[in-house]
N, C-alpha and C positions, 0 to 999 in steps of 0.2 A: 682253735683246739687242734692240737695235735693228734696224727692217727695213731691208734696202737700200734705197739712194737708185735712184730712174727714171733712165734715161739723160739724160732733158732737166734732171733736180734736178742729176743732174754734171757734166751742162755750165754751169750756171747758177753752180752753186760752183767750175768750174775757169774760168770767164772772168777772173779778175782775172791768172791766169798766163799768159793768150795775151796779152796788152801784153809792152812791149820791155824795161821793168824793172818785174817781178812783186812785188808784196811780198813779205817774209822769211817762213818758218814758222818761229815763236816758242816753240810752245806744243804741249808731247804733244796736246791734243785738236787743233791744225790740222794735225800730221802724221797724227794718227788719219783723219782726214775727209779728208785730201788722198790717201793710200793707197785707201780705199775709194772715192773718188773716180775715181780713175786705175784703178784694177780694174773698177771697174762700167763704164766708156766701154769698155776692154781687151773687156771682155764683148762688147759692142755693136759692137764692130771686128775687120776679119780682119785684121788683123797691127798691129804697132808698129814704129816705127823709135827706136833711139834716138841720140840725139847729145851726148855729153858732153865736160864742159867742166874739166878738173882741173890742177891745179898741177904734178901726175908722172902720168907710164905708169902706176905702180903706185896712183895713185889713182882712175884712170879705170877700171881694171881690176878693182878689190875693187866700185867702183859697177856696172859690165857683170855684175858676177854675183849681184851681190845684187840687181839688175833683172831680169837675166834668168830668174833662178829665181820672182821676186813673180810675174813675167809668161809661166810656165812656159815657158821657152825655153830652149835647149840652150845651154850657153856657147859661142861660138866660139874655136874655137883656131887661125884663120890670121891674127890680127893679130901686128904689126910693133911690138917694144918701142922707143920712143924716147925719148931722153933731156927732162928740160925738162917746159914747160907746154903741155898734153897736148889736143888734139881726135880724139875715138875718134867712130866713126860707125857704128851694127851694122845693117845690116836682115837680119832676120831671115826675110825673105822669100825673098831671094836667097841667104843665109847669105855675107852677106859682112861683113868689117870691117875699118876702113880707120882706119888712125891718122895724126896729121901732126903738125907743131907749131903751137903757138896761142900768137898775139902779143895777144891782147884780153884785158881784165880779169873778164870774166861767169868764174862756176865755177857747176857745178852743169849739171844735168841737162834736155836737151830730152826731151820725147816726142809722135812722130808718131801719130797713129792715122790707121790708113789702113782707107777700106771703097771697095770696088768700085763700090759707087752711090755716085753721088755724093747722094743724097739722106739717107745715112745722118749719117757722120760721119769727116771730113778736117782735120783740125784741129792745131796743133801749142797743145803748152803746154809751159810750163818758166819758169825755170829751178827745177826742185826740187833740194835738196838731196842732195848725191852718199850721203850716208849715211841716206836717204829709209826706204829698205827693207832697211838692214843690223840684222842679229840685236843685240840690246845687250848 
């Protein structure tokens, strides 16, 4: 087993995903490294936001809890089911979630990481794939 990656090794490996169009993850080992990636910064940050981007309600919703559980988070249950191509938005901070419809073509998954100093780490990456952290 390998040791974890340093906070600065994850951000160094998640910089290609803070651009406006991220490259695709291809390959079991870039999902592999891109999860322990997003978990080790998780570590290193007091909360996550996340913002997803899916084609249906019920696809942004199967990705909200197979997130929210990688990123030990309580599922929310006050979002709003809507029809169509789907922007879900959770902070988990406030415990809110907010869905609307989405007229852009991006799918796939933002995440904030948010720390109180700002010398820590505030950053957004994405787009990951909605089925990122789902069981196979």
């Amino acid at each position: 087993m390998s040791p974890s990656p340093t906070v600065q090794q994850s951000q160094a490996a998640l910089a290609k995903f803070a651009a406006l169009d991220p490259p695709p993850i291809t390959t079991a080992e870039e999902r592999e490294q891109a999860k322990t990636d997003l978990l080790a910064l998780a570590q290193a940050t007091d909360y996550q936001m996340f913002g997803i981007l899916a084609e249906t309600c019920d696809q942004a919703i199967a990705a909200l809890t197979a997130y929210s559980q990688a990123f030990g988070y309580e599922m929310p249950t006050n979002w709003q089911p809507i029809t169509g191509p789907t922007y879900l938005k959770f902070n988990p901070n406030l415990g809110s979630c907010y869905t609307d419809n989405y007229v852009g073509n991006h799918r796939g998954v933002l995440i904030s990481f948010q720390s109180e100093s700002e010398e820590i780490i505030n950053q957004t990456y994405g787009h990951f794939p909605l089925d990122l952290f789902s069981n196979p």
